[in-house]
TIKOL-537301 format. One record per residue (C-alpha): residue in three letters; y, x, z. Coordinates in steps of 0.001 Angstrom, whole numbers, always signed. Last residue first. Example, Ala and Ser with C-alpha at 12.3 -4.5 7.8 and 13.67 -1.06 7.14 Angstrom:
 type      py      px      pz
  SER   -1060  +13670   +7140
  ALA   -4500  +12300   +7800
END
This chain:
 type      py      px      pz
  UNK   -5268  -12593   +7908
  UNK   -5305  -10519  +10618
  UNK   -2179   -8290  +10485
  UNK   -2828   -4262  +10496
  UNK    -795   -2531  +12972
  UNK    -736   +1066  +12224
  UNK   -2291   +3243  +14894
  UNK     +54   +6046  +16238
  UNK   -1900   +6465  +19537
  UNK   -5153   +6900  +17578
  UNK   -6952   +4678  +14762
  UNK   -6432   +3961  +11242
  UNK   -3161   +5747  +10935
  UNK   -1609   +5056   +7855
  UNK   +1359   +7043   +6657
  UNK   +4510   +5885   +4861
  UNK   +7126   +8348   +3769
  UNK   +9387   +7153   +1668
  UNK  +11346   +9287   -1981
  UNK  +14658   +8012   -3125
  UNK  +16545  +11165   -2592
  UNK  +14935  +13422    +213
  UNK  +13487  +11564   +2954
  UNK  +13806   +7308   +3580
  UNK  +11645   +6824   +6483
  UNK   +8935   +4052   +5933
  UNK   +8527   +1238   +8876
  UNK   +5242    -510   +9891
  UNK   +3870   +2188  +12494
  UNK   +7609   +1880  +14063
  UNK   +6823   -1638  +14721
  UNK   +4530    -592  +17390
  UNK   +6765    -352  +20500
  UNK   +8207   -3444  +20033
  UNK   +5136   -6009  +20110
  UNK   +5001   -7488  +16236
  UNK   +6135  -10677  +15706
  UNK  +10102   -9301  +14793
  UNK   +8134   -7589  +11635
  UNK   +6683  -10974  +10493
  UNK   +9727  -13078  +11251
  UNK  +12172  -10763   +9410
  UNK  +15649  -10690  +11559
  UNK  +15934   -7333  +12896
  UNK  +14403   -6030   +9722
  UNK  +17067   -7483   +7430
  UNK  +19734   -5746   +9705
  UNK  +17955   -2139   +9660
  UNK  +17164   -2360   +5861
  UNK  +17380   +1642   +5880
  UNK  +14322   +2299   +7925
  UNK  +12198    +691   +5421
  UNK   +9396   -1744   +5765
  UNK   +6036   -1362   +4584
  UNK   +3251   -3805   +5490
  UNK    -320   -3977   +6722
  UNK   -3806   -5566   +5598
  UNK   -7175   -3723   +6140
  UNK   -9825   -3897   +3937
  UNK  -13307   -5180   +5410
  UNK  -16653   -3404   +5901
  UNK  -15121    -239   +5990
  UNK  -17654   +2731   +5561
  UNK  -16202   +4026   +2488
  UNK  -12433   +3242   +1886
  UNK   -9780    +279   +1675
  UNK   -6415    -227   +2314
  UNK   -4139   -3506   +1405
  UNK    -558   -3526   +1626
  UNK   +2351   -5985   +1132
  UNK   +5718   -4060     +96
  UNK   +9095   -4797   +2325
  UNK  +12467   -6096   +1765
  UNK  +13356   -8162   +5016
  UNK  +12479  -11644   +5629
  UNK  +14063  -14664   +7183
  UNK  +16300  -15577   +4614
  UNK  +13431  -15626   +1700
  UNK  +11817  -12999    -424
  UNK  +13972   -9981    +382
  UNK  +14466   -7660   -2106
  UNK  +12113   -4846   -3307
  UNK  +12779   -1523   -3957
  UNK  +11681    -488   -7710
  UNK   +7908   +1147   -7890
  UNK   +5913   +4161   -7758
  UNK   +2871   +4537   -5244
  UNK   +2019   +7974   -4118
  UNK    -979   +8210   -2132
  UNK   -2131  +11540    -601
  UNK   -4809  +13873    -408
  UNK   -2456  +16696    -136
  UNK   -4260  +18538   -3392
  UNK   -3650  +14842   -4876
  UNK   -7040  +13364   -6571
  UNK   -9205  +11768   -3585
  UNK   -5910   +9565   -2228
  UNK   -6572   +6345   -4345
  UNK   -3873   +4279   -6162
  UNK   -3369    +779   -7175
  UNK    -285    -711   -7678
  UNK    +919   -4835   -8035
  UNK   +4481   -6161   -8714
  UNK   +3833   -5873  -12698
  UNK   +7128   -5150  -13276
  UNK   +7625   -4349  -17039
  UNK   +9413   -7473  -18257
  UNK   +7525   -8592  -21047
  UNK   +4428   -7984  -19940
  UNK   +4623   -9063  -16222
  UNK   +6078  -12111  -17578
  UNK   +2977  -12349  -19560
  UNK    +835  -11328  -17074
  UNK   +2100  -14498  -15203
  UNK   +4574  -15101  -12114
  UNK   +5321  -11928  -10879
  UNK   +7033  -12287   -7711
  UNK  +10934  -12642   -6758
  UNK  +12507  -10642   -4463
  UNK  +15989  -10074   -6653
  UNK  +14904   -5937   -6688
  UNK  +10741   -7136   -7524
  UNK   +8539   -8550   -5218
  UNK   +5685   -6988   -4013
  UNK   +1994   -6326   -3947
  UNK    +507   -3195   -3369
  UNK   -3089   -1501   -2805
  UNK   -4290   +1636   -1410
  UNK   -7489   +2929   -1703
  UNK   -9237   +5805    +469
  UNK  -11777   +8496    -417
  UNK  -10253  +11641    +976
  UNK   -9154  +10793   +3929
  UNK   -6382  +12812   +6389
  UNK   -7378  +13950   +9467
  UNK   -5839  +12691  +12465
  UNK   -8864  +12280  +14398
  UNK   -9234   +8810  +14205
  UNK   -8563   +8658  +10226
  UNK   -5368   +9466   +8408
  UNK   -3982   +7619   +5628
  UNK   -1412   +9928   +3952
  UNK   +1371   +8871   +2441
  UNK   +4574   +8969    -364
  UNK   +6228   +5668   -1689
  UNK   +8172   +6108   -4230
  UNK  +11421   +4714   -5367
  UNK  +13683   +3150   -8175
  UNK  +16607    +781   -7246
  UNK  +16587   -1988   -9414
  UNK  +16559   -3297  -12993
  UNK  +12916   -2378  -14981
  UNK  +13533    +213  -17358
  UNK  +11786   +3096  -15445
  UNK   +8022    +624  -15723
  UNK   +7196   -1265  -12292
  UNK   +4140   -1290  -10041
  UNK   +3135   +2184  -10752
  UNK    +161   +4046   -8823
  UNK   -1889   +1879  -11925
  UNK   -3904   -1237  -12609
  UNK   -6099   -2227  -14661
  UNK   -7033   +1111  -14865
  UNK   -8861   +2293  -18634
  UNK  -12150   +3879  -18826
  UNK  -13017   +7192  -19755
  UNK  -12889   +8659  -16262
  UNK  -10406  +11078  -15762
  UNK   -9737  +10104  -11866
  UNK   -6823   +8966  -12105
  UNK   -7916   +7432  -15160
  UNK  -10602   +5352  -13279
  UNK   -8521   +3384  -10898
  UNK  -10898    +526   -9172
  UNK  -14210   +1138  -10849
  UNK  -14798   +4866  -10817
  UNK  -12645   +5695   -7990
  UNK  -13462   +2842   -6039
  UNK  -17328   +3682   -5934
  UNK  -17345   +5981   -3197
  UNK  -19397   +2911   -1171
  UNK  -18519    -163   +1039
  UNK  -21275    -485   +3582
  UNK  -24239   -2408   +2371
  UNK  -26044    +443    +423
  UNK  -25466   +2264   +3404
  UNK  -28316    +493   +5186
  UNK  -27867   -2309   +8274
  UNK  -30308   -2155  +10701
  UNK  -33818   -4356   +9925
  UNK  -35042   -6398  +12769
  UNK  -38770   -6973  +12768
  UNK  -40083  -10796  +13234
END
């Protein structure tokens, strides 16, 4: 019996841009979803999330995804599209990094709250891109949450020295910085789920 090798039509392909978020990339179809998980009237400290995911060699790609969940400023989630209607915080973003000059993602959204007594505020992320078989799962924390971070379960699971891949630095005003390193001495942990 021959042994056939895998073809590209069964890697995933440059098709997120046209399917996944569409008016970011001028298509004429309408996103689902959007780089903004919550509209300017929705309670709670506004922010955004600024990144690069950067391959092996510490480029950055051109052709990657980025998804969030959350919970909103009280660290509750959406319950329905019709809460998520009425009150303007959807709790989910989508965003790709082929349309920024920088190739970055920028996510906009309020800061979440913690979701129970053992975690700290932090956004759920997915990545995907061409030639990854499966997405990758990580988390943002931020750097000003100090206390909650010394006591979320998750974060406190992770060996020391790498929980610095999961944490965003607050820069100028209300503005992160998150990158993802897919490989390399500053890999971000991603959590096997």
């Amino acid at each position: 019996m021959t042994q056939f090798k895998q073809t590209p039509s069964q890697t995933v392909g440059p098709y997120f841009a046209y399917g996944l978020v569409p008016e970011q990339y001028n298509f004429d179809l309408k996103s689902l979803f959007t780089h903004s998980a919550a509209d300017r009237e929705v309670p709670g400290e506004h922010i955004s999330i600024v990144g690069n995911v950067f391959d092996a060699e510490g480029k950055p790609i051109n052709d990657a995804l980025i998804e969030v969940a959350q919970a909103d400023s009280t660290g509750r989630y959406v319950q329905s599209v019709e809460e998520a209607r009425e009150s303007g915080f959807r709790g989910f973003a989508r965003v790709g990094t082929g349309t920024d000059p920088k190739l970055r993602f920028i996510v906009d959204t309020v800061k979440p709250g913690a979701t129970a007594d053992d975690s700290a505020p932090h956004l759920d992320v997915i990545v995907l891109m061409r030639g990854m078989l499966l997405h990758s799962y990580t988390r943002i924390y931020f750097d000003d949450e100090a206390v909650a971070n010394e006591k979320d379960t998750v974060l406190q699971s992770v060996p020391a020295e790498r929980r610095h891949t999961l944490i965003a630095k607050r820069e100028a005003g209300t503005t992160y910085r998150f990158d993802i390193h897919l490989r390399g001495t500053d890999e971000t942990v991603f959590f096997d789920l």
